[in-house]
C-alpha positions as CSV (number, residue, x, y, z in Angstrom):
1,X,0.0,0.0,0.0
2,X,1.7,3.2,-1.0
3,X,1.8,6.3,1.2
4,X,-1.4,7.8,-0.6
5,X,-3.3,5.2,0.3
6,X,-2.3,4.9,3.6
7,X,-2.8,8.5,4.3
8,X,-6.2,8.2,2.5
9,X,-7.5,5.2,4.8
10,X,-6.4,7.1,7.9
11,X,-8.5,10.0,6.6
12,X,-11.5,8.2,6.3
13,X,-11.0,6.5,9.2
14,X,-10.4,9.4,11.4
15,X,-13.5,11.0,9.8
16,X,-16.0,7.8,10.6
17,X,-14.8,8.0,14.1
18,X,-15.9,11.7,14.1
19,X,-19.4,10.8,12.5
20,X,-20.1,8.2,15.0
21,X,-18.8,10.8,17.9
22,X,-21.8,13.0,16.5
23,X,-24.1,9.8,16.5
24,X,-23.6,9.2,19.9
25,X,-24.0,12.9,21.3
26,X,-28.0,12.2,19.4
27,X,-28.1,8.6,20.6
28,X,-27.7,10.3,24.2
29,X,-29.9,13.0,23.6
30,X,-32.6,9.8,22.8
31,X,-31.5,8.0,25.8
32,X,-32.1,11.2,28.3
33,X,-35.4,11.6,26.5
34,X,-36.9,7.8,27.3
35,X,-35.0,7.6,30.8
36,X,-38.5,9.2,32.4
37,X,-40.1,6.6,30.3
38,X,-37.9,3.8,31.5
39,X,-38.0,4.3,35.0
40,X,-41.7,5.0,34.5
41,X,-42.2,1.0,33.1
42,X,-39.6,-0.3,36.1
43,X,-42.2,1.2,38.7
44,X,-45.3,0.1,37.7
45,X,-43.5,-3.4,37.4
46,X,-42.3,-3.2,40.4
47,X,-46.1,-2.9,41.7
48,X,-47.2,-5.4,39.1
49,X,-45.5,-8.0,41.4
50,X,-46.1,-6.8,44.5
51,X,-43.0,-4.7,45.7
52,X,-43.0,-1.2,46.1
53,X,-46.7,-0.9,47.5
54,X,-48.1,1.8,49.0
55,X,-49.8,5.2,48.9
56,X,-46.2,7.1,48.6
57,X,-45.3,4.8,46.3
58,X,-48.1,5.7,44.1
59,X,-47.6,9.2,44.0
60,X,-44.2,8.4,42.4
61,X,-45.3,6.0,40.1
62,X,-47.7,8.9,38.3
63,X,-45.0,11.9,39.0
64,X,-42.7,9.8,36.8
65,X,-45.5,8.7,34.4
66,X,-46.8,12.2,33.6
67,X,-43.0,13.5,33.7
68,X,-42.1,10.8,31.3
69,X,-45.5,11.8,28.8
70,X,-44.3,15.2,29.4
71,X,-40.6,14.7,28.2
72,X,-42.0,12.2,25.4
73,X,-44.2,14.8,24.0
74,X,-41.6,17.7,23.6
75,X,-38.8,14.8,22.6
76,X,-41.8,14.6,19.4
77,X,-41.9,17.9,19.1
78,X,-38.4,18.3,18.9
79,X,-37.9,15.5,16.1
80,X,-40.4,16.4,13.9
81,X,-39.2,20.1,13.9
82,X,-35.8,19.0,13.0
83,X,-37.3,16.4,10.5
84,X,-39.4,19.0,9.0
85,X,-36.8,22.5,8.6
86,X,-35.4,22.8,5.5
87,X,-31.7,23.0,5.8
88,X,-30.5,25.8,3.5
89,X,-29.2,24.8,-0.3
90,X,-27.0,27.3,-1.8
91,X,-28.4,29.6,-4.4
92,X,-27.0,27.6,-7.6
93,X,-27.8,27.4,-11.0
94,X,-29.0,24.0,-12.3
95,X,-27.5,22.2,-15.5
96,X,-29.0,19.9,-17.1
97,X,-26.9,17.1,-18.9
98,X,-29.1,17.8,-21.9
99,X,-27.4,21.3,-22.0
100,X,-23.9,20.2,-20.8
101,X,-23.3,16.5,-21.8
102,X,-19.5,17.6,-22.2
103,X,-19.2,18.4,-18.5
104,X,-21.4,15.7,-17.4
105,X,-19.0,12.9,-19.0
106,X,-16.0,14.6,-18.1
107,X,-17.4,14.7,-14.3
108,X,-18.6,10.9,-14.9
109,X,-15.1,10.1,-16.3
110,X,-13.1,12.0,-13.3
111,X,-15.2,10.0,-11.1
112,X,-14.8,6.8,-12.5
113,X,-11.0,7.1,-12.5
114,X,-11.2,8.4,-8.3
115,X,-13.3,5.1,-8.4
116,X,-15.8,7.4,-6.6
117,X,-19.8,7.6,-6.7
118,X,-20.6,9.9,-9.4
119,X,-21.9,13.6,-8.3
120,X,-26.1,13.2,-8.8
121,X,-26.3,16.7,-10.5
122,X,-24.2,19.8,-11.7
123,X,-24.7,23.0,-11.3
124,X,-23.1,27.0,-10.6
125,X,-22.7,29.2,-8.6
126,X,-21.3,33.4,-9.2
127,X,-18.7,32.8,-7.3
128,X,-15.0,31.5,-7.6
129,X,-15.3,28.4,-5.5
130,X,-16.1,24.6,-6.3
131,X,-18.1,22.0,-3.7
132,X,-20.6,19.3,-3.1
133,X,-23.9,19.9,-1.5
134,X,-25.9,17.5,-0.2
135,X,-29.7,18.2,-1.6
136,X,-31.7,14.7,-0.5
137,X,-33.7,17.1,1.8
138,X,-34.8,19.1,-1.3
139,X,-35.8,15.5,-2.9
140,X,-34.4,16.0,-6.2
141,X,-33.3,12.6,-7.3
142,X,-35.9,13.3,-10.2
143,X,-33.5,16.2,-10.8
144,X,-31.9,17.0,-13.7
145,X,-28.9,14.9,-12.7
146,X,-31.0,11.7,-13.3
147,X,-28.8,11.0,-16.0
148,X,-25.5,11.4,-14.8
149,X,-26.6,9.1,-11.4
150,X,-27.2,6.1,-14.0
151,X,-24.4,6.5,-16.6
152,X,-21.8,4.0,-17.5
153,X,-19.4,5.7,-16.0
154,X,-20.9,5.8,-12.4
155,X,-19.5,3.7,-10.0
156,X,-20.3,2.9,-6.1
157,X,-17.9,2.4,-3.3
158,X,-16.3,-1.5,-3.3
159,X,-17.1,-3.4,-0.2
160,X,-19.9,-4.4,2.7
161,X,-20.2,-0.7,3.3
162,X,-21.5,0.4,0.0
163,X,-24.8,1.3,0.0
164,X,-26.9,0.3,-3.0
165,X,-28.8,3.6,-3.1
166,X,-25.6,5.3,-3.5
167,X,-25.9,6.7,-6.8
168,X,-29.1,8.5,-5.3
169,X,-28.1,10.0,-3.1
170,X,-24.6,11.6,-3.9
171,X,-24.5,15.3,-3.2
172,X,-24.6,18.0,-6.3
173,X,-21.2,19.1,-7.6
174,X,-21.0,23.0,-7.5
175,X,-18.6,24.6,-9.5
176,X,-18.1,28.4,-9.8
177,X,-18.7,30.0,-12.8
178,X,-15.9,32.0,-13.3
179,X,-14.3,28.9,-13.6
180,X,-15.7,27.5,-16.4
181,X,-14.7,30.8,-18.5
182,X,-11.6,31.6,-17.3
183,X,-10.3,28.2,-17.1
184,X,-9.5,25.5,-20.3
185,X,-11.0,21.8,-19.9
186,X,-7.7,20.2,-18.3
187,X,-7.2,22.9,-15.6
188,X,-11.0,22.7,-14.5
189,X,-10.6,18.9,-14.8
190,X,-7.7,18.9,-12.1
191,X,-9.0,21.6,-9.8
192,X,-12.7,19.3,-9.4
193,X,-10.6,16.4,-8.7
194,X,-10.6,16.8,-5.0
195,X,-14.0,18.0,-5.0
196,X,-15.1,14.9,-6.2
197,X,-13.1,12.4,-4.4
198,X,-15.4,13.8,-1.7
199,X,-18.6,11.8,-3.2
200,X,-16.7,8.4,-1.5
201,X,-16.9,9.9,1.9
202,X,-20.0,11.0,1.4
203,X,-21.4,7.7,0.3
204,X,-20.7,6.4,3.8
205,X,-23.8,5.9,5.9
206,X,-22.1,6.9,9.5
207,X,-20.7,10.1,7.2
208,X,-24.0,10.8,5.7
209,X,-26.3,10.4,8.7
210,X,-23.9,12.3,10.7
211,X,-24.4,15.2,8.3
212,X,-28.7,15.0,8.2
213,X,-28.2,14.9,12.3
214,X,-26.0,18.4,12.1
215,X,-27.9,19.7,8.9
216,X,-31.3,19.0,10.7
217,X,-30.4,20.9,14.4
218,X,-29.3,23.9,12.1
219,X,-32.1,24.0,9.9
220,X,-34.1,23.9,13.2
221,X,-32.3,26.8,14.9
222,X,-32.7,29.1,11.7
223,X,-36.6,27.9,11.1
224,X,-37.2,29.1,15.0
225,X,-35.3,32.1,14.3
226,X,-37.2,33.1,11.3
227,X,-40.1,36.1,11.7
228,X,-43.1,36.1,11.5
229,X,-44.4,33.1,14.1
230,X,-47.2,34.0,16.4
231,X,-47.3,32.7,20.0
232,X,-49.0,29.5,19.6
233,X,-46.5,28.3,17.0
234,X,-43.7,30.5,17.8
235,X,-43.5,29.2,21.2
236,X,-43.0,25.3,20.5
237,X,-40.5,26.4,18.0
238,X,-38.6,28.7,20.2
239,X,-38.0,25.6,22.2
240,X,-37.1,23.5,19.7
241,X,-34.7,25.8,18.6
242,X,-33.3,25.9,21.9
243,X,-32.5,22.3,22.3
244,X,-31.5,22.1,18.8
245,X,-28.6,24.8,19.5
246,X,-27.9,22.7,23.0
247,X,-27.3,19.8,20.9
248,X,-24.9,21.6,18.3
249,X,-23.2,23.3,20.0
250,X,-22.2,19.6,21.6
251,X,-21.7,18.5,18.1
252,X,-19.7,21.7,16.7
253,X,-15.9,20.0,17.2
254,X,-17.0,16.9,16.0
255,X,-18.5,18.1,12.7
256,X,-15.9,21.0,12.3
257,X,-13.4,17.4,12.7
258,X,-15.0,15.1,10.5
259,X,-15.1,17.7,7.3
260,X,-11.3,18.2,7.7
261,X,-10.6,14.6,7.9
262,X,-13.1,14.2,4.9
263,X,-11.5,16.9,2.8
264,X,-8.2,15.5,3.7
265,X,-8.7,11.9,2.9
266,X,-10.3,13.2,-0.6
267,X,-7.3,15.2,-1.5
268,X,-5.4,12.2,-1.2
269,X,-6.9,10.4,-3.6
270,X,-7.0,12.9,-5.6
271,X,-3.4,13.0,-6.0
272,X,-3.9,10.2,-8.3
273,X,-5.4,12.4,-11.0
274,X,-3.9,15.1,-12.5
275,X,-1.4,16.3,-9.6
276,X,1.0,18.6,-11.9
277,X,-1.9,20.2,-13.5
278,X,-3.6,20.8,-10.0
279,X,-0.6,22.9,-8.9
280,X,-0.8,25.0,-11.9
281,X,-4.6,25.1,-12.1
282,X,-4.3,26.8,-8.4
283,X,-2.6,30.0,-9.9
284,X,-5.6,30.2,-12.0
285,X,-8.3,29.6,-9.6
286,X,-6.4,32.6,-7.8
287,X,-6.6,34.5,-10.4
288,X,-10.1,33.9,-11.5
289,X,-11.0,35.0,-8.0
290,X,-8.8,38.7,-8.5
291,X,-10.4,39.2,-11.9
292,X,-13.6,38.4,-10.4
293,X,-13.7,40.9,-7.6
294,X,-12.8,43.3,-9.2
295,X,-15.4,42.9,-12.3
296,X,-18.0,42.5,-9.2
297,X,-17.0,46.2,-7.6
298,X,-15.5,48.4,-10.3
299,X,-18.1,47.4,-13.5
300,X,-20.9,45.6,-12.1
301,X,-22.1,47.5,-8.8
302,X,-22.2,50.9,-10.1
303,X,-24.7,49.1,-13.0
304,X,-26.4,47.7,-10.7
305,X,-27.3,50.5,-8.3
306,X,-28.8,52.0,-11.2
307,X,-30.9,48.9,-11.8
308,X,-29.3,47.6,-14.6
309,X,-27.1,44.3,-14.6
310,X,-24.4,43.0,-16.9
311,X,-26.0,39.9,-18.3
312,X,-22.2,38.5,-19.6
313,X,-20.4,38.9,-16.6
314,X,-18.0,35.5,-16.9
315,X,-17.2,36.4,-20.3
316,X,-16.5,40.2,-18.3
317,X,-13.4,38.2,-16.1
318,X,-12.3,37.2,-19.4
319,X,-11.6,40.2,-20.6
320,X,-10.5,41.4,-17.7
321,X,-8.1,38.9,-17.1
322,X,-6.9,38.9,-20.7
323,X,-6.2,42.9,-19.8
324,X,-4.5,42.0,-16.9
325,X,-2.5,40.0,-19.0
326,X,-1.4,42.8,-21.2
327,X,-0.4,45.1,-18.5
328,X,1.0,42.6,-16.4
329,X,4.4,41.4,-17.7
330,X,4.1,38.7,-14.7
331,X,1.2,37.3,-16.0
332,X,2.1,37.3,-19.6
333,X,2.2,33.7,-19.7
334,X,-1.7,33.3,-18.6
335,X,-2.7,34.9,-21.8
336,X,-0.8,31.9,-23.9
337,X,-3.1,29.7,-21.9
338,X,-6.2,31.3,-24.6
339,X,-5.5,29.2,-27.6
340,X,-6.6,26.3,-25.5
341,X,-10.4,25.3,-25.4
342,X,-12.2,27.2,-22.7
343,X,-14.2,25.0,-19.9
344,X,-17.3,27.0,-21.2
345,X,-17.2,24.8,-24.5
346,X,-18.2,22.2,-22.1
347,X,-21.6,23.6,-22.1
348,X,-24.4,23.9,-25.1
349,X,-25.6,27.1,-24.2
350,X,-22.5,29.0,-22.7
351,X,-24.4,32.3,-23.3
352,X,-27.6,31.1,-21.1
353,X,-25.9,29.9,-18.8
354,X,-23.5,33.1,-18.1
355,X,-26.8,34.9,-18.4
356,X,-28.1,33.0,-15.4
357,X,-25.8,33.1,-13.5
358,X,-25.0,36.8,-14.1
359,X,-28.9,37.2,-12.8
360,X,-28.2,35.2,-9.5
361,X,-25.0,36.9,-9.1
362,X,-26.7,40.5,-8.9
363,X,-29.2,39.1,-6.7
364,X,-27.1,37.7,-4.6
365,X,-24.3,40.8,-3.8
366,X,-26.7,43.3,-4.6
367,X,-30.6,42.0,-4.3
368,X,-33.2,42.4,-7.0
369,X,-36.2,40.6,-8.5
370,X,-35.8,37.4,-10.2
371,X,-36.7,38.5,-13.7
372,X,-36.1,41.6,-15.4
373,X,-38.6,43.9,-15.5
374,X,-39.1,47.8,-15.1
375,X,-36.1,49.4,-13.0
376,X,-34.1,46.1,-13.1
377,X,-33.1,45.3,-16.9
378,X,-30.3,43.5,-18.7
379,X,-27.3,45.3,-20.3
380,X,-24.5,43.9,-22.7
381,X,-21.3,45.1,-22.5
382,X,-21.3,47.1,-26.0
383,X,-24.4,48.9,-24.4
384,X,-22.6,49.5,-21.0
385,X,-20.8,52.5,-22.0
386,X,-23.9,54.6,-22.9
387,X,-26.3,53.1,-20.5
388,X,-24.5,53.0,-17.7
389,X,-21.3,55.0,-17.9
390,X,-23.0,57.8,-18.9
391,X,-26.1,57.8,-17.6
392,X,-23.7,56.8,-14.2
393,X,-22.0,60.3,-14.9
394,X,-25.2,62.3,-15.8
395,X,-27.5,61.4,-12.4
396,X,-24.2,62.1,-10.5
397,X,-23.9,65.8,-12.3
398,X,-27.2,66.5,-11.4
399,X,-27.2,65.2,-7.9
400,X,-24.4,68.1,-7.6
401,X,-26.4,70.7,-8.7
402,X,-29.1,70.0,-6.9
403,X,-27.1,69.9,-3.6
404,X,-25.9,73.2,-4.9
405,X,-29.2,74.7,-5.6
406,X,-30.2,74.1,-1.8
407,X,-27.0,75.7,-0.8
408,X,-27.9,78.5,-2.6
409,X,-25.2,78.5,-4.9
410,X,-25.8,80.8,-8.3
411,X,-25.8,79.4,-11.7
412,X,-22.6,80.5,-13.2
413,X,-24.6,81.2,-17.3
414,X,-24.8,84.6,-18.0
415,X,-27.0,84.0,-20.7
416,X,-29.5,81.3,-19.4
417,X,-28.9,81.4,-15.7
418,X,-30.8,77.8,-15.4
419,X,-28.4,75.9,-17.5
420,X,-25.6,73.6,-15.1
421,X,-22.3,74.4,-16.2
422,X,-18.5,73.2,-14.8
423,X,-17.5,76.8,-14.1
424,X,-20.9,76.8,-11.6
425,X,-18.7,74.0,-9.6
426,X,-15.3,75.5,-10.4
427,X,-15.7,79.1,-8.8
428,X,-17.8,77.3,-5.6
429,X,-14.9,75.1,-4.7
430,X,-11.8,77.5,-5.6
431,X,-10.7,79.3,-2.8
432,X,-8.9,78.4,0.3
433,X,-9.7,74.8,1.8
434,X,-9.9,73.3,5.3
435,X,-12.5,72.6,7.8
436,X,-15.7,74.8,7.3
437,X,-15.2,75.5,3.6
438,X,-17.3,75.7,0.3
439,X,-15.8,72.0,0.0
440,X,-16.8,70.7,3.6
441,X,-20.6,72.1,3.2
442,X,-21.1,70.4,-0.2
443,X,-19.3,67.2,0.7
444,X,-21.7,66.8,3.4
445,X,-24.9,67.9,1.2
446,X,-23.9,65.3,-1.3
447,X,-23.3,62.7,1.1
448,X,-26.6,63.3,2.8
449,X,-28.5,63.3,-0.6
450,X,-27.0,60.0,-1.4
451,X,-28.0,58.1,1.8
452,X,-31.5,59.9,1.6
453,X,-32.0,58.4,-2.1
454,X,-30.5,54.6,-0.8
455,X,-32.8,55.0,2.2
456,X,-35.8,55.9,-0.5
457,X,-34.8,53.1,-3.2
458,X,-37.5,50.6,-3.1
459,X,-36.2,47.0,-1.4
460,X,-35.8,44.4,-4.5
461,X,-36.9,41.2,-4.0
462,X,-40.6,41.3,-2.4
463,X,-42.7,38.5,-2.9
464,X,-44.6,41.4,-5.7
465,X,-41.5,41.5,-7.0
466,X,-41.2,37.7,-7.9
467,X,-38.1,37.9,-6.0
468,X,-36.4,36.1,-3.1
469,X,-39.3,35.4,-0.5
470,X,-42.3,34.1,-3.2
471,X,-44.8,31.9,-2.2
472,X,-45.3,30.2,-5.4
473,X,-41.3,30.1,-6.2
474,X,-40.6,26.8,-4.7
475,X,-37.3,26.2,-7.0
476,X,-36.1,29.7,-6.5
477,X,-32.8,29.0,-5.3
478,X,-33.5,32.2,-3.0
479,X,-35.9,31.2,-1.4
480,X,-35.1,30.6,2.1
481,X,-32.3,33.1,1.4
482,X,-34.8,36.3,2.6
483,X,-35.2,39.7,0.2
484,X,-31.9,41.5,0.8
485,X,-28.8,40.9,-0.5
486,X,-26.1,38.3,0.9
487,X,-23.6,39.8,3.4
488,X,-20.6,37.7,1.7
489,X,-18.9,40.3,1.4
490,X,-18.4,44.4,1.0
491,X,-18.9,45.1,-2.6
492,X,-17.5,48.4,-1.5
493,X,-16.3,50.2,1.8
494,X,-18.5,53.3,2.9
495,X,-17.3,56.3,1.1
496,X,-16.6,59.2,3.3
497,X,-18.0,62.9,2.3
498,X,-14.6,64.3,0.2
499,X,-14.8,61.1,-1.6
500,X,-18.7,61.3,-2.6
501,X,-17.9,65.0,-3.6
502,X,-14.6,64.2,-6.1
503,X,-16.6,61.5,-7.6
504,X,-19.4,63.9,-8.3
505,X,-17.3,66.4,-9.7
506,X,-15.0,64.0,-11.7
507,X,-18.7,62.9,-13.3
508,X,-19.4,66.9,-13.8
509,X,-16.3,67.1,-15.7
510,X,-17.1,63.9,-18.2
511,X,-20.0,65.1,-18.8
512,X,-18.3,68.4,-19.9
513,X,-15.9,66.6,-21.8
514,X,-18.8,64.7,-23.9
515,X,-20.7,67.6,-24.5
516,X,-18.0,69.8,-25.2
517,X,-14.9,68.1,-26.3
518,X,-16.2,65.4,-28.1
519,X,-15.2,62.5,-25.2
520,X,-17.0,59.6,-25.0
521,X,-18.0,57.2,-22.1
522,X,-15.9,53.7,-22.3
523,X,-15.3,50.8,-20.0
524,X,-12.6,49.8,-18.3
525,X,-12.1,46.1,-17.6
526,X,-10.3,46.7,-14.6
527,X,-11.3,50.2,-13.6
528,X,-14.9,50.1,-15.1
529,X,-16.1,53.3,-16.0
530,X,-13.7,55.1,-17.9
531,X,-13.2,58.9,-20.2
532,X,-12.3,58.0,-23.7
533,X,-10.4,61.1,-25.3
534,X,-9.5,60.4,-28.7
535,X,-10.3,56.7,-28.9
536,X,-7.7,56.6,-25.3
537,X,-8.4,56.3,-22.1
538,X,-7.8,59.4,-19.9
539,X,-6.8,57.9,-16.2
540,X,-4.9,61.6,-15.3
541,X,-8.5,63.2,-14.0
542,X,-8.4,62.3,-10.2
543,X,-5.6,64.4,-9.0
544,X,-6.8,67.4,-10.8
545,X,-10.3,66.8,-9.1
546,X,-8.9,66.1,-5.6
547,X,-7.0,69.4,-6.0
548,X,-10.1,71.1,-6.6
549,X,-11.7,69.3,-3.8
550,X,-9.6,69.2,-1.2
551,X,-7.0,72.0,-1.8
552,X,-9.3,74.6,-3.4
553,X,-6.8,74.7,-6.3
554,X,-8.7,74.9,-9.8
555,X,-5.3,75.5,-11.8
556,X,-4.4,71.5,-12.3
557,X,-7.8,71.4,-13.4
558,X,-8.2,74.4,-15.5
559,X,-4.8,72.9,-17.1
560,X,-6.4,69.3,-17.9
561,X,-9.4,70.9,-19.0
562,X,-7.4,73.3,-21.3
563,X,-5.5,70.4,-22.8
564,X,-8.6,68.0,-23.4
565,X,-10.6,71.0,-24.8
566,X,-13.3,71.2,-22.5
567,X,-15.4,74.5,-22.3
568,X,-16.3,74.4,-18.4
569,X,-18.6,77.5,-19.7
570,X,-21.0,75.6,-21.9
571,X,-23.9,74.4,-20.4
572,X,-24.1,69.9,-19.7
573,X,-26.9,67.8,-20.3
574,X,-28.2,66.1,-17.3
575,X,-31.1,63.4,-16.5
């Protein structure tokens, strides 16, 4: 036996010793729960044949009784409250193997050559991550994996231990999305390797009910948390979410155990398949992630708070990653990596699929219906520059203004004193700086104008909406997920009032440059929006602006504005 396999069986060892740890801790639980019952049946033995007689006796003998009916009752209530929550399934989208057959027999084939159960189902997730999820709960083995569970290349664990529902019940293999554009067929095939080794751990019946048991007690705690629950039911639930937390809380180490011996004694075998690839596939997967953040904060946010979202936003880490590329010399090697065939070619419908998952993606980090409708609507990234770049730029401008118009602040047109101009913002902020000047008072107009509109946008996602919350959504994969957006993590960090204020006025000053200069809105794959001046992008505006704002100084400005051509005179179309 080689040193894999030895470190494999101790894995799997170590992580059956955990699961029947947590089996115990719930075969206690039971025990405690009948003792009342036990000693209840002893006593009225005991009288049965004559010991233990009398009127003290008695009383004891029907304390215990209606203790142990008591205990018996709220042991029921108990179970059936952790039988019946719904343990939370992540927000995924599902692929069929009619629309990916390529994936589904390279997943069959990596499977068969782990010698592993094959994963029931496939599907993605917006996000740069890969794992299997466990969805018997949700009863889908009518799902769209049905195929994939009874392929040829499907195979159960070897041995006494193998159960023969195995197929059945394997969990769903996850895989980020960003994966499948960024990466070609042989990195995506070595980086799901140990994700799938995990389906033979999985297949084990200590493993697995170990997993319902801790699954159950924390879809328990979450359904007695939820709002909503008047006394009469809230009450019982309370309480069953109070043993239920009792119980995991005894189970945390145990669990928290058994999935690191699990993952461990899965990325052993998986060192069988593809190992050099998987070493080089991990720079990828790192850089996938890089190319995906920053897509999600500097192009898609500022789309999405004006209720539009990027429906192509794995081709968008593409592209950005291919620009990375150029600028990059250290990563001038990824971009040989193109002329290979993408993962996406694995799928029929690579468009529909980005499309989808570009929908829950929005949902997810920023909230919003489920289907596009008025206020939330598609955009393509050849539309992005006019629809949300500039129309970004334009709402900004007049935000400014209209903070300036409650200030008091006179148009600066001679001619038609309602028309916005540049030089209005110019001659407001030139001047000395420092606390309590024109900059300070507008900064914090700006910045209350901009929480005033968030606190007035209407909340995505009611069950009017079709969103996250709908009664009649039962496959919504947001469904138990609730109507805001995801606290993953911060798309962006607050913005304080200087910064609010040199956005706005950088926006002012695009807007010039359109109107007057003949600049045009672009996009920036790693910057998002972006100034095109001649066809080139202009990245020189912010210290100009900060000058302005901070400093009082319009001179770097004027001198920008001189050398682009723009008339800060002329009046700016706004929203």
């Amino acid at each position: 036996m080689s040193g894999t396999d030895v470190g494999e069986e101790l894995g799997a060892r170590a992580a059956q010793a955990r699961a029947l740890a947590l089996l115990r801790i719930r075969s206690r639980a039971l025990a405690v729960a009948i003792l009342p019952a036990a000693v209840a049946v002893v006593l009225f033995a005991a009288d049965a044949q004559g010991h233990l007689a009398g009127p003290a006796w008695d009383a004891v003998r029907w304390t215990v009784l209606g203790v142990a009916v008591v205990v018996l009752l709220v042991t029921v209530l108990v179970a059936v409250s952790v039988a019946r929550a719904r343990p939370a399934m992540s927000p995924t989208v599902p692929v069929s193997e009619e629309g990916a057959p390529d994936l589904y027999r390279l997943v069959r084939d990596l499977a068969d050559r782990l010698d592993v159960p094959a994963p029931s189902a496939v599907a993605l997730t917006p996000d740069c991550d890969s794992w299997l999820e466990d969805r018997t709960h949700r009863a889908l083995r009518k799902g769209p994996g049905a195929a994939l569970r009874k392929g040829p290349g499907a195979s159960l664990p070897k041995g006494p231990e193998a159960p023969a529902e195995a197929a059945d019940t394997a969990p769903v293999l996850v895989i980020g999305s960003p994966f499948l554009w960024w990466m070609r067929v042989a990195e995506l095939r070595a980086v799901l390797a140990p994700v799938v080794a995990g389906t033979g751990p999985s297949a084990h019946p200590d493993i697995a009910a170990a997993r319902r048991f801790v699954r159950g007690l924390d879809a328990a705690i979450a359904d007695a948390a939820a709002p909503g629950r008047g006394p009469v039911r809230g009450a019982p639930l309370a309480f069953a979410g109070w043993v239920s937390r009792l119980l995991l809380r005894a189970c945390r180490g145990h669990a928290a155990e058994m999935e690191r011996c699990v993952a461990a004694a899965a990325s052993m075998r998986a060192q069988t398949v593809d190992y050099g690839l998987r070493i080089a596939a991990q720079e990828q997967v790192g850089l996938a992630y890089a190319g995906w953040d920053r897509l999600l904060t500097r192009v898609a946010l500022p789309a999405w708070r004006m209720g539009r979202w990027p429906s192509r936003l794995d081709a968008g880490v593409v592209s950005a990653l291919t620009e990375l590329s150029r600028r990059d010399r250290l990563a001038d090697g990824f971009a040989l990596r193109l002329g290979e065939r993408p993962a996406c070619d694995l799928l029929e419908e690579p468009g529909a699929a980005d499309e989808a998952a570009s929908l829950l993606a929005a949902r997810l980090f920023h909230g919003g219906p489920a289907e596009s409708g008025p206020g939330w609507a598609p955009v393509d990234w050849q539309q992005y520059p006019d629809e949300v770049v500039d129309r970004k730029w334009r709402s900004e401008a007049a935000r400014l203004h209209r903070v300036l118009d409650t200030l008091g602040v006179p148009r600066a047109s001679a001619a038609d004193p309602a028309v916005p101009t540049l030089a209005r913002v110019m001659e407001h902020l030139s001047g000395p700086g420092g606390p309590g000047g024109p900059g300070e008072a507008l900064a914090a107009g700006i910045g209350a104008a901009v929480a005033r509109e968030e606190a007035e946008a209407p909340v995505h996602g009611g069950p009017e909406q079709g969103g996250p919350g709908h009664g009649g959504a039962a496959d919504d994969p947001l469904d138990l997920w609730g109507p805001g957006p995801l606290p993953l993590f911060p798309l962006q960090p607050p913005r304080t009032g200087t910064e609010l204020l040199a956005d706005h006025v950088a926006a002012m000053v695009c807007c010039a440059a359109v109107d007057t200069a003949g600049a045009a809105p672009g996009l920036d794959w790693l910057d998002g929006p972006a100034l095109l001046v001649g066809g080139e992008r202009r990245a020189d505006l912010a210290a100009p602006v900060l000058s302005l704002v901070e400093d009082g100084d319009p001179d770097p400005l004027l001198n920008w504005l001189a050398e682009v051509g723009v008339r800060s005179d002329k009046p700016v179309r706004l929203v």
